[in-house]
C-alpha positions in Angstrom: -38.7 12.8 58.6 -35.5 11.5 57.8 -35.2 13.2 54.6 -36.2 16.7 55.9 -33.8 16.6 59.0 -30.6 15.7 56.3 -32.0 18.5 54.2 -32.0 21.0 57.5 -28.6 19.6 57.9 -27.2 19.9 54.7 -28.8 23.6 54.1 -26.8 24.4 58.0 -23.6 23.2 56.7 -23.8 25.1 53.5 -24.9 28.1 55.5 -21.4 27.8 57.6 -18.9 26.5 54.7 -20.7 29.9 52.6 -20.3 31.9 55.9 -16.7 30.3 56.2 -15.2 31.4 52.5 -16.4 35.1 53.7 -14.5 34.9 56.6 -11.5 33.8 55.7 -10.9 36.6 53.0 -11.8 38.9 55.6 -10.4 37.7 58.9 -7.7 40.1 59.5 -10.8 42.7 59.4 -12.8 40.6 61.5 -10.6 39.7 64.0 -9.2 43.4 65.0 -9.5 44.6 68.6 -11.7 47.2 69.5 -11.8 48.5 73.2 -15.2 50.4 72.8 -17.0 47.1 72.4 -15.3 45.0 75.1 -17.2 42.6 76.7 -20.4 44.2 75.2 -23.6 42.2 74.4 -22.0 40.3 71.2 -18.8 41.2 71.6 -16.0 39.3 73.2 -13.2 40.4 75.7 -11.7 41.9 72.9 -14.1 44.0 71.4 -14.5 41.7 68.3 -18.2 40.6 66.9 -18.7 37.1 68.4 -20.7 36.3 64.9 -18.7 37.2 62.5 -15.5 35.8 64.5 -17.6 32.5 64.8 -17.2 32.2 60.8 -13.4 33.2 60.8 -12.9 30.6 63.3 -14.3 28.4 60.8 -12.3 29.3 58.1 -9.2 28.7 60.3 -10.8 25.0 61.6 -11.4 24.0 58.0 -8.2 25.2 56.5 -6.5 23.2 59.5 -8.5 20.1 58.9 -8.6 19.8 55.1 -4.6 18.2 54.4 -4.9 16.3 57.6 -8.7 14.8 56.3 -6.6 14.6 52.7 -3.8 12.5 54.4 -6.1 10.5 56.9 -7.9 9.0 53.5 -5.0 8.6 51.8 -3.5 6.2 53.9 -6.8 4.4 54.7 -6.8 3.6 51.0 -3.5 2.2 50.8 -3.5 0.5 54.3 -6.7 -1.5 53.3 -5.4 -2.0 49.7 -3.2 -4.6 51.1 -6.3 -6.4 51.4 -6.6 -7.1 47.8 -3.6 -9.4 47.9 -4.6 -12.9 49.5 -1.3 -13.3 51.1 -1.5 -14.7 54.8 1.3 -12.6 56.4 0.2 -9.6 54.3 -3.1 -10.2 55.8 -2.0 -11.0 59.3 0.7 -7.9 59.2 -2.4 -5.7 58.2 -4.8 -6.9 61.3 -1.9 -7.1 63.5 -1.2 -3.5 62.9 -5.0 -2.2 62.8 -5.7 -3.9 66.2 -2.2 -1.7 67.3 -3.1 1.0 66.4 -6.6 1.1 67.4 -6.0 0.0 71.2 -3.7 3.3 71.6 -4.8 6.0 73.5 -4.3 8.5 70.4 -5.6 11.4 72.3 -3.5 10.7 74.9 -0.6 10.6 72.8 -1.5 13.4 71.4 -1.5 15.6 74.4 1.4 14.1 76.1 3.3 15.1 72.6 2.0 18.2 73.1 2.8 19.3 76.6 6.4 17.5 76.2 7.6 18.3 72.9 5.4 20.8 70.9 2.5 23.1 70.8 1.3 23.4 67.2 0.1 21.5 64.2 2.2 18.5 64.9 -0.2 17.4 67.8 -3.2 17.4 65.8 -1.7 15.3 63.3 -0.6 13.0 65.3 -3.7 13.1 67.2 -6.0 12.7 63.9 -3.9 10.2 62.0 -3.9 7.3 65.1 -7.2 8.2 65.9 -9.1 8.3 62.5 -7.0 6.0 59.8 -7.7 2.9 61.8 -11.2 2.9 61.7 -11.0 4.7 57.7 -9.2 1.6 57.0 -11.5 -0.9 58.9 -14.4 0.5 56.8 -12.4 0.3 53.6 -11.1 -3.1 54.6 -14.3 -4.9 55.2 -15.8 -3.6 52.3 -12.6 -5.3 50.1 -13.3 -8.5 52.0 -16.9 -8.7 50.8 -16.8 -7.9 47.3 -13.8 -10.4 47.5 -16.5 -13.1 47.8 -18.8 -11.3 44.6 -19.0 -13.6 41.6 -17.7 -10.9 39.4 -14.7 -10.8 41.7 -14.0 -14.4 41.2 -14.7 -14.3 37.1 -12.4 -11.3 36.6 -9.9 -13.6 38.4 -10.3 -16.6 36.6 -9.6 -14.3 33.2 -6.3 -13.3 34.5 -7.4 -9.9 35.7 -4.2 -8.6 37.7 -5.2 -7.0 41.7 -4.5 -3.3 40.0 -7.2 -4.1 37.2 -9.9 -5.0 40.1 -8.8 -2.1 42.2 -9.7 0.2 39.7 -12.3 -1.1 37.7 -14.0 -3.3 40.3 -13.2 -2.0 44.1 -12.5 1.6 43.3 -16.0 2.8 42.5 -17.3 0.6 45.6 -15.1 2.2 47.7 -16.4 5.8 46.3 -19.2 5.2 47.4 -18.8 4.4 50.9 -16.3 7.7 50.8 -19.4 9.5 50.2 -21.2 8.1 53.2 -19.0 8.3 56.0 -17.1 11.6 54.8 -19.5 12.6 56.8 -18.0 10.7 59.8 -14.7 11.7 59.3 -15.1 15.6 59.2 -17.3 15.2 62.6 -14.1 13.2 64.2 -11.5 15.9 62.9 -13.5 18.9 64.1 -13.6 17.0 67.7 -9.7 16.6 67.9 -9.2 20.3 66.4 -11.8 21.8 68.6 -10.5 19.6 71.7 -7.4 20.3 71.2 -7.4 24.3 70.9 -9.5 24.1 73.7 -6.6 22.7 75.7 -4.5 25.0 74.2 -2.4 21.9 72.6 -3.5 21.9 68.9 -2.1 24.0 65.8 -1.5 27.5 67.0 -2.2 30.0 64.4 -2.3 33.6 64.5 -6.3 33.6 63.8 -8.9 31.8 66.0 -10.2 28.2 65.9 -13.4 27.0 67.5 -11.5 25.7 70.7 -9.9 28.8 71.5 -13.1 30.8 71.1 -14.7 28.2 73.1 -11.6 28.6 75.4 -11.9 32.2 75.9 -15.7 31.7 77.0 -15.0 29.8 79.5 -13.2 32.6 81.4 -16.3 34.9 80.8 -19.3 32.6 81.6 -20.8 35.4 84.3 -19.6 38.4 82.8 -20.1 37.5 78.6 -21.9 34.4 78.5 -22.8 35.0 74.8 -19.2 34.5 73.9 -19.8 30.6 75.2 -23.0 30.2 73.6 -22.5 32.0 70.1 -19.5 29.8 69.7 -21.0 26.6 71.1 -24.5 26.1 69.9 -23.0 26.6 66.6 -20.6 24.2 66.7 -23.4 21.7 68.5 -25.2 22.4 65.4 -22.7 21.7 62.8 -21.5 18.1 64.3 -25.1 16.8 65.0 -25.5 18.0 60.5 -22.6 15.7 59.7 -24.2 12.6 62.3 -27.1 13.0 60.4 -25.6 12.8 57.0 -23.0 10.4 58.0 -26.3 8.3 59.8 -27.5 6.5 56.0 -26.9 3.1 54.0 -23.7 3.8 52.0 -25.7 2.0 49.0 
């Protein structure tokens, strides 16, 4: 059962990313106004195909997301490197500075940056990096810990094998590996912010949609052009219950 929801889940997601790359070589055709379909059945208040504007505001989500994913990982990875060195006050710095980070309110910080300072990309960032990278480098961290305590681990060692020589023979391909189960996790958590954010009118503000300001815009016509809620909703529903079921699996 397991097997054949993933499958339904991955075969969704490809159907969006696919729909996605069409969109987002097209989206200045997609997104034009048209005042003969205002507010028809499919259309939204500005006369645009709720469909094909769900994919474009895909496109735009994804093209947001990807160097802020990129950056989130990044750091995880160094952040829990630190981990390879049994240093105390590396250690304790490391923890310290995790347990920080985690108990801020990101979100919080992230809207208060964006109603006092600026509107735009900056917000999400800020929003993605304090909410995501602790947790990225919990994961990464605790997985270092415990192959720490592998007998391999402790032979390498006691040949003179130098923390970079673990890292990349030893750790690296471990830590691969539980990349590939809870990338997953991570894409779910970024489209939240992104989506959240738009939908308070705080995240990046691009000349093309996102999934928060469609969602935005729906909420204004829930009597008149419910569709415009719905066509932009279920989908996204969809797509982050896909990545809980892929991210939901034994990273080995």
């Amino acid at each position: 059962m397991k097997k054949t929801l993933r499958f339904i889940a991955a075969f969704w997601i490809s159907l969006m990313c696919l729909g996605a790359a069409f969109a987002f070589f097209q989206k200045d055709q997609l997104e034009v106004h048209s005042l003969e379909h205002v507010l028809h059945p499919g259309y939204d208040a500005f006369g645009r195909n709720c469909i094909l504007l769900l994919f474009s505001a895909a496109a735009q989500s994804i093209k947001i997301m990807l160097p802020v994913g990129a950056l989130c990982l990044a750091l995880a990875l160094i952040l829990s490197s630190f981990a390879l060195f049994k240093n105390e006050r590396i250690q304790f710095t490391l923890r310290a500075s995790l347990d920080t980070l985690s108990s801020l309110p990101g979100f919080l910080i992230a809207l208060a940056i964006g109603v006092l300072f600026s509107k735009g990309a900056f917000t999400f960032w800020i929003g993605s990096l304090l909410l995501v990278v602790p947790s990225m480098t919990r994961y990464f961290e605790s997985l270092i810990l415990k192959l720490r305590e592998e007998d391999y681990i402790h032979a390498s060692e006691a040949l003179g094998a130098r923390p970079f020589h673990l890292w990349v023979h030893h750790y690296r391909p471990e830590l691969l590996r539980l990349l590939a189960a809870i990338l997953p996790f991570l894409i779910m958590r970024l489209i939240l912010i992104e989506t959240s954010l738009s939908f308070l009118g705080l995240g990046a503000a691009p000349e093309h949609e996102t999934w928060g300001r469609l969602l935005y815009q729906g909420k204004d016509y829930l009597l008149e052009a419910p569709w415009i809620m719905l066509i932009t909703a279920a989908p996204l529903c969809l797509t982050l219950l896909s990545f809980h079921l892929l991210s939901d699996q034994d990273p080995h």
